[in-house]
C-alpha positions as CSV (number, residue, x, y, z in Angstrom):
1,X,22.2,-24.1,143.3
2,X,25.3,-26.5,142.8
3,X,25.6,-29.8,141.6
4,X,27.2,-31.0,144.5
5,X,23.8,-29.3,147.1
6,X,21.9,-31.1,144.6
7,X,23.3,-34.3,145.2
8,X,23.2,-33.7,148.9
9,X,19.7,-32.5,148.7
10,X,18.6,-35.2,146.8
11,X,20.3,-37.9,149.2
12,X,18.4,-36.1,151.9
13,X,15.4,-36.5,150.1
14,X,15.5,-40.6,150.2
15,X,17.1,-40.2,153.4
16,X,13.5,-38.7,154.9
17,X,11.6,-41.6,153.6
18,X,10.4,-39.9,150.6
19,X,9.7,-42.2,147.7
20,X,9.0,-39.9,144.9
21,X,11.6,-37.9,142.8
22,X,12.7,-34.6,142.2
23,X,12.5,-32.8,139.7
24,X,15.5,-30.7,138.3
25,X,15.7,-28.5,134.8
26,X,18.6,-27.4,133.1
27,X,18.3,-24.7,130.3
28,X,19.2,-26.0,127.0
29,X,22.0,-23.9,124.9
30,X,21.3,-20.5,123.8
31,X,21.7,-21.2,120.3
32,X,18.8,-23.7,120.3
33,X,16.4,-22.0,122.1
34,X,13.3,-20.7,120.0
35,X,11.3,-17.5,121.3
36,X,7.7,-18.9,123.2
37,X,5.7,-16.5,121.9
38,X,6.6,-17.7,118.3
39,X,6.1,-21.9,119.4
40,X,2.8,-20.8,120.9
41,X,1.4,-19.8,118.0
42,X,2.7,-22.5,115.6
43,X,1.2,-25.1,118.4
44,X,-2.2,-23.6,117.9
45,X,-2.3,-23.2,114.5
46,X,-1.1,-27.1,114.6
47,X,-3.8,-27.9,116.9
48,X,-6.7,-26.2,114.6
49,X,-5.4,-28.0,111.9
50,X,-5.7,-31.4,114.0
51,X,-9.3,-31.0,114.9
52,X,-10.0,-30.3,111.3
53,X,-8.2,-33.4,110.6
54,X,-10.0,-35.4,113.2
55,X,-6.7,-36.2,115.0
56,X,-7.4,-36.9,118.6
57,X,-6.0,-39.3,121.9
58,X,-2.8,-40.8,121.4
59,X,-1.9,-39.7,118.0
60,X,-2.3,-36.1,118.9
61,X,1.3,-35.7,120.0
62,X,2.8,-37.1,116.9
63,X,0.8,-35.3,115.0
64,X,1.9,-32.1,116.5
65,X,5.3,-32.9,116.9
66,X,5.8,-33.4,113.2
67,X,3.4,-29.8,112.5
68,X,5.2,-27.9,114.3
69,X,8.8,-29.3,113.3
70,X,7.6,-28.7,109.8
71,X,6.6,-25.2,110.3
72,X,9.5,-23.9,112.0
73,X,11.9,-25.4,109.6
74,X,13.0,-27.9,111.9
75,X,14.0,-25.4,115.1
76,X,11.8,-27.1,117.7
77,X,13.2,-30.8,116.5
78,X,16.6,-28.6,117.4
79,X,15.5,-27.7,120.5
80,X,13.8,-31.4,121.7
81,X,17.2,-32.8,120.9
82,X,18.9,-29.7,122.9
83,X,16.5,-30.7,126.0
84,X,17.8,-34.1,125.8
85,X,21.3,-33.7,125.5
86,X,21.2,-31.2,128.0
87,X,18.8,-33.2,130.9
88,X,21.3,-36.0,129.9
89,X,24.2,-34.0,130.7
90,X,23.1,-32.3,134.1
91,X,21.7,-36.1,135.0
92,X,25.4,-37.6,134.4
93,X,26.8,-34.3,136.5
94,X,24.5,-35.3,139.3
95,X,24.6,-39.2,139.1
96,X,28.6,-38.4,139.4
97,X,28.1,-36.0,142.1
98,X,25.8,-37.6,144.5
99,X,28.2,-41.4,144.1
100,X,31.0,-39.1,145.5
101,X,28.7,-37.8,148.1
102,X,27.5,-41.3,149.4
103,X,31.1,-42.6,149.1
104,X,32.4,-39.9,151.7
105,X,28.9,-40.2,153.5
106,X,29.7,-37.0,155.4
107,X,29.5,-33.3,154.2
108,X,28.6,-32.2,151.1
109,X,31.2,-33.0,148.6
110,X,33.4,-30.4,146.6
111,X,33.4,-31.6,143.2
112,X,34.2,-29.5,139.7
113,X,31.7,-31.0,137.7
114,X,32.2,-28.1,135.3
């Protein structure tokens, strides 16, 4: 789908009344990408380690976060940032996108938003 049916779609959206959002994902980069299967099992080692540590509620996510991060030398701190950069990105593409659309208010627009 392009940026620019996006924006239409999403102007649509708010058109029809709708007050909740939409949700949109963008892959991160290639390079930063880290294979599930080998996440998966660092997360559950993590969370065994957790329970033994008597880490629970709120703190649980920290606690992972910095596990995990640790045992895969840093990759999934990579990738987090990757997701980031890259929702940022698409969310500037769109923001652009659908402005242009409301300022023509007519057709979908044709933008290169590369």
């Amino acid at each position: 789908m392009t940026k620019k049916l996006i924006a239409y779609a999403i102007d649509k959206h708010w058109e029809l009344g709708n007050k909740s959002s939409i949700l949109i994902t963008s892959p991160i980069k290639e390079e930063d990408a880290i294979d599930n299967n080998e996440v998966n099992i660092v997360i559950k080692e993590a969370m065994i380690l957790a329970n033994k540590d008597g880490i629970r509620g709120p703190a649980m996510t920290p606690y992972l976060m910095k596990a995990v991060g640790k045992a895969t030398h840093g990759r999934t701190v990579k990738a987090n940032m990757s997701v980031l950069i890259s929702t940022a990105e698409l969310a500037g593409r769109l923001a652009k996108a659908h402005s242009l659309y409301r300022q023509k208010d007519s057709t979908i627009p044709y933008v290169n938003l590369g």
